[in-house]
Every structure is written in structure tokens, then in C-alpha cells.
C-alpha distance (Angstrom), angle and dihedral (degrees) to the residues before:
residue distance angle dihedral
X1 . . .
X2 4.13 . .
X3 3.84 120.8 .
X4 3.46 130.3 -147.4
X5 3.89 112.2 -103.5
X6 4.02 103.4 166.3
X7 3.59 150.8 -42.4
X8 3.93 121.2 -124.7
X9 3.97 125.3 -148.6
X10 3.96 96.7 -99.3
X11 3.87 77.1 50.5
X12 3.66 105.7 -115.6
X13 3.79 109.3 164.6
X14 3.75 109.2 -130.8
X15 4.33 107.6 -156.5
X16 3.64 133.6 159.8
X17 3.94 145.1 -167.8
X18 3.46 125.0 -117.5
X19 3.95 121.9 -103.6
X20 3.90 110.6 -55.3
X21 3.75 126.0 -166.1
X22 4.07 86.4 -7.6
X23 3.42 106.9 -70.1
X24 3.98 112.1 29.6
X25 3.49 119.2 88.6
X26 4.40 117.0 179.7
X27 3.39 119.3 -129.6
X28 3.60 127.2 -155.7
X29 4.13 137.5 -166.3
X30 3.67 120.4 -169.2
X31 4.17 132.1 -178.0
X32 3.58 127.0 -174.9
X33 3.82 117.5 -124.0
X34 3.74 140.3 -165.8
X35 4.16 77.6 -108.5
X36 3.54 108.7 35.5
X37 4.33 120.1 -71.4
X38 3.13 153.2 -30.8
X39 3.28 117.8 -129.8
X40 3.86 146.9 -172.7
X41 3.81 132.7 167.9
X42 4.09 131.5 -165.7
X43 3.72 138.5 178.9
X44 3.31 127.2 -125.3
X45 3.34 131.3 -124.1
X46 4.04 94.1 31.6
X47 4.37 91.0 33.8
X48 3.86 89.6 -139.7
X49 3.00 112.0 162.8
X50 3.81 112.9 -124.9
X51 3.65 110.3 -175.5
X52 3.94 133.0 10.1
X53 3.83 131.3 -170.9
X54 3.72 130.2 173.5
X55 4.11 90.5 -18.5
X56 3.77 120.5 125.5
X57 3.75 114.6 -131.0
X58 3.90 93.5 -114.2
X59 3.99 84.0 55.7
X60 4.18 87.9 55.6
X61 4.22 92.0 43.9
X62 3.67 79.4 56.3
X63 3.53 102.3 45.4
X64 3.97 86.9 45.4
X65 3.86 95.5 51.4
X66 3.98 82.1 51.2
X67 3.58 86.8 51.5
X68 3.57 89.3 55.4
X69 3.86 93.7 47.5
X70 3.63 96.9 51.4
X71 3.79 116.2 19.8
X72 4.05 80.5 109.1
X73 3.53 90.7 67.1
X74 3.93 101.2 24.5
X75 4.54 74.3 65.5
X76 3.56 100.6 46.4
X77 3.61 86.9 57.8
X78 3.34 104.7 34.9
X79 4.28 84.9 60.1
X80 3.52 83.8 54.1
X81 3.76 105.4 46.7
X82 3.82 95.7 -104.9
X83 3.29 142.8 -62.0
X84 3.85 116.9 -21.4
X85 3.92 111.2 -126.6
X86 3.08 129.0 -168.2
């Protein structure tokens, strides 16, 4: 199951799995296009990235150093199935 964990402005969808095999958690990055997505996947807690598809790799540094800011929080909720809206 992925979660919803935020949208940016250039509207990349930012989603990830719950907690697999106790510590890994899958996190996924997705842009729509004039011809389907863009798309870009790491893994928490190494933030390799995995798989890569119409992103630059400026767009992935960025994506990792917001890895890096908010894997803390991308956890706690994916222990908790997400983020709780109201």
C-alpha cells in the first residue's frame, strides 16, 4: 500500500509504502506529462535511488536532500499508515 505524503509546485506527487522487512520503507515521485509521467523511486534507509524516468539528475539531488530532511517523518507515518487527515 503507498500513502500520500505531499505534492510539490511543479506537481510531483510524493507517496510511500509502509515499513517492509522492518526497516525499509519505498519511496516514490511521480509528474504528470503531456505523455504520461515522470517518475522516480528511492529506498529508504540507504536513499538509493531505484528507478528513474523522465527526471533530470538535479530533480533526483533534490528529491534525495528531501529524503534526507524528512525520512523522520516520511517513518512516523509510514508506521502509522500515513498521514492522518482530517
Amino acid at each position: 500500500m503507498m500513502y500520500p505524503y505531499m505534492t510539490l509546485a511543479d506537481e510531483t506527487e510524493i507517496v510511500h509504502s509502509q515499513i517492509i522487512d522492518g526497516e525499509k520503507v519505498i519511496v516514490h515521485f511521480e509528474r504528470p506529462t503531456e505523455n504520461g509521467f515522470d517518475s522516480a523511486r528511492f529506498e529508504l534507509p540507504t536513499y538509493k535511488l531505484v528507478f528513474c524516468e523522465g527526471y533530470s539528475r538535479g530533480e533526483t539531488d533534490f528529491f534525495e536532500k528531501l529524503l534526507r530532511h524528512n525520512a523522520h517523518l516520511i517513518y512516523k507515518y509510514a508506521r502509522c499508515g500515513g498521514v492522518k487527515i482530517a
